[in-house]
C-alpha angles and dihedrals in degrees: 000000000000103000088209087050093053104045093049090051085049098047115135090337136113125259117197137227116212118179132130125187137224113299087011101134090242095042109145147073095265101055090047085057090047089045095059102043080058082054100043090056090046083058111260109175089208148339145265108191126158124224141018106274098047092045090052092043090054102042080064099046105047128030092231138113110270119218097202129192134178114221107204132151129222126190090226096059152015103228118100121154106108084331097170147007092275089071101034087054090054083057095039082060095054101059086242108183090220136016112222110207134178098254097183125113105257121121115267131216113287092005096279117160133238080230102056092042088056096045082049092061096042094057091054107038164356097257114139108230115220108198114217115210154176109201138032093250088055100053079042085061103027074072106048088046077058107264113154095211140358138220128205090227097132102048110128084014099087103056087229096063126072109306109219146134088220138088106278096244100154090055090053088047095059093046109041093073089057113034143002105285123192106203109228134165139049094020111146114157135047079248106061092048089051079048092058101068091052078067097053103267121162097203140339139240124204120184118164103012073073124025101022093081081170101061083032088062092042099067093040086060099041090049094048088044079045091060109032111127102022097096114174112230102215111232118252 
């Protein structure tokens, strides 16, 4: 796909992230793709999806770019979010518009670089690579490996970057003068996705605040259980 392309189509727009796990309600290719039609008619602008199946599933379901990205574990690292060429190949098979990797510093499994992931898609594609990252020298770096773009995904999530509850504003903030920045993680209101572009963000991304109607439940009901017994008595 065409960066400039992309990015125009992104501009100022939410991408989702739909993605559900093993034993998650919704778990399956066919509710993702579901998922993201539902997404597609709210008005998201493209889509983040993980796995094959689910990618393939959704390229047929919605005539939006996929941002596609592979979660595996491996015992040597803790990094695994498209971690090796064995996942990026399986998106490479899918015809996935952009490849979403973990761009931070931390070793990956069998000591393969960010570089030469990035050099092995390249060679074998046109796949835009979106750099996911925790850390301001990282998305520094995430650049200069041969991402497009990066995403500040992982912040609070290496034990190294900013640790907060909150939307990493301030991580969105140092970047955007400098490079294209999607905003990711933590976001949980409307709100806080319009907030982010008063700190430079290209585009957002919004997963569970979204796609996950379990954890969405959940903090309807805690909140209800939270507030039983404090009835306000309106003022005559």
């Amino acid at each position: 796909m065409i960066k400039e392309e992309f990015l125009d189509h992104i501009k100022h727009k939410l991408i989702v992230s739909c993605q559900a796990y093993p034993g998650d309600p919704l778990f399956g290719a066919d509710m993702m793709a579901r998922m993201s039609a539902a997404a597609q008619e709210g008005g998201a602008a493209a889509i983040r999806a993980n796995g094959r199946d689910d990618i393939t599933a959704i390229k047929k379901a919605v005539a939006l770019p996929v941002i596609g990205i592979v979660k595996r574990d491996y015992d040597d690292s803790s990094v695994y979010i498209t971690p090796t060429v064995n996942e990026v190949d399986e998106l490479l098979d899918t015809g996935v518009d952009v490849i979403a990797l973990d761009a931070t510093q931390r070793k990956r499994p069998g000591g393969v670089t960010l570089k030469e992931l990035t050099e092995y898609i390249r060679n074998r594609s046109d796949c835009l690579i979106m750099g996911d990252i925790s850390t301001v020298a990282e998305g520094k770096a995430a650049m200069k490996a041969g991402c497009d773009f990066i995403s500040t995904t992982l912040s609070g999530y290496t034990h190294y970057s900013r640790q907060s509850a909150e939307v990493d504003f301030t991580l969105i903030n140092e970047l955007a003068d400098e490079f294209t920045v999607i905003a990711e993680g933590k976001i949980q209101t409307p709100e806080q996705a319009a907030e982010a572009f008063n700190y430079g963000a290209h585009a957002v991304v919004v997963g569970t605040a979204i796609t996950r109607p379990e954890v969405i439940t959940s903090r309807f009901a805690a909140k209800i259980k939270e507030s039983r017994g404090t009835k306000k008595v309106q003022g005559r």
